[in-house]
N, C-alpha and C positions, 0 to 999 in steps of 0.2 A: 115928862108926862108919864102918868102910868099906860102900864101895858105897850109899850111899844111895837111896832111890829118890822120883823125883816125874814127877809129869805136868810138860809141856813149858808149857800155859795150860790149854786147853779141855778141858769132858768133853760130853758132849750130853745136852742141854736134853731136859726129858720135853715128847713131844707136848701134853701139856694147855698146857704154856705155850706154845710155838713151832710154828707150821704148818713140821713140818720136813719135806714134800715142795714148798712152795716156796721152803723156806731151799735145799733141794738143788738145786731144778730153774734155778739162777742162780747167775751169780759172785758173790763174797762181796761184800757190798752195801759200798759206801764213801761214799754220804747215808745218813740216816736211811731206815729201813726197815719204818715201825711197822706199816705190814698183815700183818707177819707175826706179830705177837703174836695171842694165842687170847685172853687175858685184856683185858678193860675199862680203859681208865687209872688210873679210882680203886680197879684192886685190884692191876695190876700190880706195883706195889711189894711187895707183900703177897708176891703167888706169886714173884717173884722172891726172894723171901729163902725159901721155902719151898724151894723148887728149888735155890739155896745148898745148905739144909743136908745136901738131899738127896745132891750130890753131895761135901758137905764126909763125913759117912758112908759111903758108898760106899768114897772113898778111903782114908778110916782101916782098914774092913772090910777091904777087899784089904791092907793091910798098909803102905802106902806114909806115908816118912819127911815130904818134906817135902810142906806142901798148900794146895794152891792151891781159887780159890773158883767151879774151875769154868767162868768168865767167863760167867756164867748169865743176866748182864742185857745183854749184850751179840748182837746182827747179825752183828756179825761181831768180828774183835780191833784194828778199828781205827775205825772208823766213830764209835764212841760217843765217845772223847775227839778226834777229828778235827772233829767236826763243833759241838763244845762251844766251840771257840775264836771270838774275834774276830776280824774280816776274812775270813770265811766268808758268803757269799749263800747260806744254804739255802733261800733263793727260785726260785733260778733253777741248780740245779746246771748244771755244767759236763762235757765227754766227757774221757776220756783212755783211750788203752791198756792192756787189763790184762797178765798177766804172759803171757797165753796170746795174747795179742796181739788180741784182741777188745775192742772200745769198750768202755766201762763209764761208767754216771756218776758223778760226781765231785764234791767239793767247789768250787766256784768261788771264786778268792781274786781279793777284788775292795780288798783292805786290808791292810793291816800286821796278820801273823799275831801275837799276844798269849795270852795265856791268862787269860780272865776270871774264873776259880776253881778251886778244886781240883773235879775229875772225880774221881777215883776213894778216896777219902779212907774216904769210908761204908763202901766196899766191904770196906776192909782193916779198918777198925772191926769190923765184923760179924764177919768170918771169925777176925782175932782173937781175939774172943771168943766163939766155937763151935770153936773145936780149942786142945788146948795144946802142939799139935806148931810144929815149922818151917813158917813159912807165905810163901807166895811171891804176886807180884800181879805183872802183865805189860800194860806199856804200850808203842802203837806210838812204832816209833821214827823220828827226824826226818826221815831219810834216805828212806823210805818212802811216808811221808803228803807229803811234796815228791813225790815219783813219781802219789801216788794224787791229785794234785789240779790243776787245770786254774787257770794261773796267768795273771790279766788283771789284776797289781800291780807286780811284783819287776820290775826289770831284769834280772836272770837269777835260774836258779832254786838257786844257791849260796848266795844270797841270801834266798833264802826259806825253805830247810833250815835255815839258821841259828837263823831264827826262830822255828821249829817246835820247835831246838834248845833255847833257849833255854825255852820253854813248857814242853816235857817235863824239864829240869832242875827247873824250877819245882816242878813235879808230885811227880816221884821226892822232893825234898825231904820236900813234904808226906805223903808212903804212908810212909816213912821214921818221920817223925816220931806218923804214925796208931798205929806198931806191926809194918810187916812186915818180916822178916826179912831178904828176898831182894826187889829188883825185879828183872823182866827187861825188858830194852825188845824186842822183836818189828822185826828188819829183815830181813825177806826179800826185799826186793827187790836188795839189798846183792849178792846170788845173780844175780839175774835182770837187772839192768843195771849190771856190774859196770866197767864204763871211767867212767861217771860215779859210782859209790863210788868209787874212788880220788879223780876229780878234786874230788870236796866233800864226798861220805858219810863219810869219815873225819874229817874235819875236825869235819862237824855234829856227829858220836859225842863229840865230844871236849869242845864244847863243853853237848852233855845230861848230862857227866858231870862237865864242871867242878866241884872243888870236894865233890865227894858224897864220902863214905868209909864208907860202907854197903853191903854184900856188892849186886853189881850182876851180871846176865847178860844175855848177847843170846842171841838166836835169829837163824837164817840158815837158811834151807831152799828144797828144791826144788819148794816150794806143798804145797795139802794136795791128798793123793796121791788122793782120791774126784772131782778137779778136772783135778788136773795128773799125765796119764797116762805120759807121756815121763819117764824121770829117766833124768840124764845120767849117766857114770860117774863124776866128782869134781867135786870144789869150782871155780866160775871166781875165786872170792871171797874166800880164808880167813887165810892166812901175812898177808895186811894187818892182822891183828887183834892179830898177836903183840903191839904197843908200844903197843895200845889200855890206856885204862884199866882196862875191862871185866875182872871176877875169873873169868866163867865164860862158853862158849862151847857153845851147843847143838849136835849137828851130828847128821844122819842119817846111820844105817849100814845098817839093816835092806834097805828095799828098793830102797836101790840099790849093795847089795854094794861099798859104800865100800872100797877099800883103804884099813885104818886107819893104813896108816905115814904120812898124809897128818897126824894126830894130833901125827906129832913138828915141824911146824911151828909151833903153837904151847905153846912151851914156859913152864913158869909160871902158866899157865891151868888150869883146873878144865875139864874137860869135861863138858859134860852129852851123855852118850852115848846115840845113838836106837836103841832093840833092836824095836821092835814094826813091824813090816810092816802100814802100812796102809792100803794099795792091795785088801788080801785083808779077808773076813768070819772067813776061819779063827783060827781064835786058837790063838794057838802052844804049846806045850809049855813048860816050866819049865826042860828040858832043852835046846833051841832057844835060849832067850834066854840063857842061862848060856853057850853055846857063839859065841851073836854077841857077848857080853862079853868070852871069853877072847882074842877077833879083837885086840881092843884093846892086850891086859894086853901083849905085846911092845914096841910102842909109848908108853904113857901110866901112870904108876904107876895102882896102886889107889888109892891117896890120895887122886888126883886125880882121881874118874870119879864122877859121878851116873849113875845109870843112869836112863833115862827112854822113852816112847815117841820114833816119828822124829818127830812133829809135833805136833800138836792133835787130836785125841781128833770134835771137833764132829760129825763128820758121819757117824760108826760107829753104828749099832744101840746102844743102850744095853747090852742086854745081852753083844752084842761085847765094848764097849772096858771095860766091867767082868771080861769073862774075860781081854781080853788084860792088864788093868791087874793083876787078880790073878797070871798066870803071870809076867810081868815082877819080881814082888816074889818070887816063891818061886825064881823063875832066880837074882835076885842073890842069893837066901839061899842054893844051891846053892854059888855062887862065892866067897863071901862065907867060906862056912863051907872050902874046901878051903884058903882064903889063908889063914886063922887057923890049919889043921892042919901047913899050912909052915912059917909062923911060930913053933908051940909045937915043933915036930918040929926046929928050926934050934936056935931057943933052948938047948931038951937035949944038942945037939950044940956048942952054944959057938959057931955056924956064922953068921956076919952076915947077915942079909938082905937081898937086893938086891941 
């Protein structure tokens, strides 16, 4: 169908499960982070698959094609499989920079990064078999968790993206093989310290993809906008992505007035195009998101476009990013339906489209 629609990973966790005034009151955690569960260990599992279903519903309810599961068991979207690996001291974490340029702690890599099992495998298990739509699952990507971790192993740290490379090939493998449709790997930092993506983030990307042949997306973004107040007016990051192997490319349009001709850089790419503003509580109109899609159609077919929020959904009111997620599905049915009346109206004219 044209225009499809999906959430980018995240929706937000209901308070029973997550103390989410101190998931907010901090940077996205990159150790473990379990004081903020509200639930016991021996039930956690439990309400984590509760909270799944919760939001796998929600999303079907709004309307929306393809679905994701929320990342409902997850701190934050990188933390959980970062800190799952080998050559990690979750003993003694380590400091690094965040993107906002404040310390944060960090994984400590005291070893040769490995990946000692599938992480996220259940997950897509589950969600598979609670929806029988398109379903999507999003794992950090190598380039990134090299950024988020404080390195006393590698001789440099191209070196150690590598390896992280290699772990998350591993992974996407296995989600693949669990049953999901789409993985997306999550590299925002790709954005955020973009002279070192060239000098090895590229490269890492290439080898987390080695070899896959399963519908694959990245994410690149300007942080999550309840965090990261500043957004800049374009990409420092993106035209590098064209010769990737990567089939789809997430990018934010909404609140930072992207000029989408930035779009014809990569050509051959699926966009997952960002229409929801979520720097704001207001949730937009049906009319609003159909007109930040039409920004696009100059630039990128419809073919090629998922329509989706600019980021992750985690840190909005629930009942927000449930409105904004419904008006985003009724925008692209807005636009969706005037393409088709083009298209039927071309047809009768004998008149080629496009």
């Amino acid at each position: 169908m044209l225009l499809p629609t999906s959430l980018v990973g995240s929706y937000p966790q209901p308070d029973w499960l997550i103390d989410r005034a101190k998931l907010a009151g901090r940077f996205p955690p990159r150790v473990r982070a379990t004081e903020l569960w509200r639930v016991a260990p021996d039930w956690l599992e439990q309400a984590m698959d509760d909270a799944t279903l919760l939001a796998i519903r929600d999303q079907e309810r709004a309307g929306l094609d393809i679905i994701t599961d929320g990342e409902m068991r997850r701190e934050s979207y990188s933390n959980r499989f970062a800190t799952a690996l080998e050559g990690v001291d979750l003993d003694n974490p380590g400091m690094a920079l965040d993107r906002s340029g404040e310390p944060n702690p960090v994984p400590r890599v005291t070893g040769r990064i490995r990946r000692r099992h599938a992480v996220e495998v259940r997950d897509v298990q589950f969600l598979r078999a609670h929806t029988d739509r398109t379903i999507k699952i999003t794992v950090p990507g190598p380039f990134t968790m090299a950024q988020q971790a404080q390195n006393d192993f590698y001789g440099d740290e191209a070196e150690m993206a590598h390896d992280y490379a290699v772990a998350v090939n591993a992974e996407i493998r296995d989600l693949f093989a669990a049953g999901a449709d789409i993985v997306q790997i999550d590299e925002p930092y790709m954005q955020a310290r973009p002279e070192k993506a060239r000098a090895y983030g590229v490269d890492a990307l290439a080898t987390a993809l080695d070899g896959i042949e399963g519908r694959t997306a990245l994410h690149i973004c300007f942080g999550y906008a309840a965090l990261i107040h500043e957004r800049p007016e374009g990409y420092s990051f993106l035209p590098e992505l064209a010769d990737s192997a990567v089939k789809e490319v997430s990018i934010e349009t909404a609140q930072s007035h992207l000029d989408c001709s930035v779009l014809e850089t990569l050509p051959g790419k699926t966009i997952i195009l960002g229409v929801l503003d979520l720097s704001t509580h207001e949730i937009e109109t049906p009319e609003t998101v159909a007109g930040r899609i039409r920004r696009a159609l100059p630039h990128v077919a419809p073919e090629r476009i998922i329509v989706a929020p600019d980021c992750g959904l985690k840190y909005l009111p629930r009942e927000v990013a449930y409105g904004k997620m419904a008006a985003m599905a009724k925008g692209a049915a807005i636009v969706r339906a005037e393409l088709e009346a083009k298209a039927a109206m071309a047809a009768a004219a004998g008149v080629p489209v496009g």
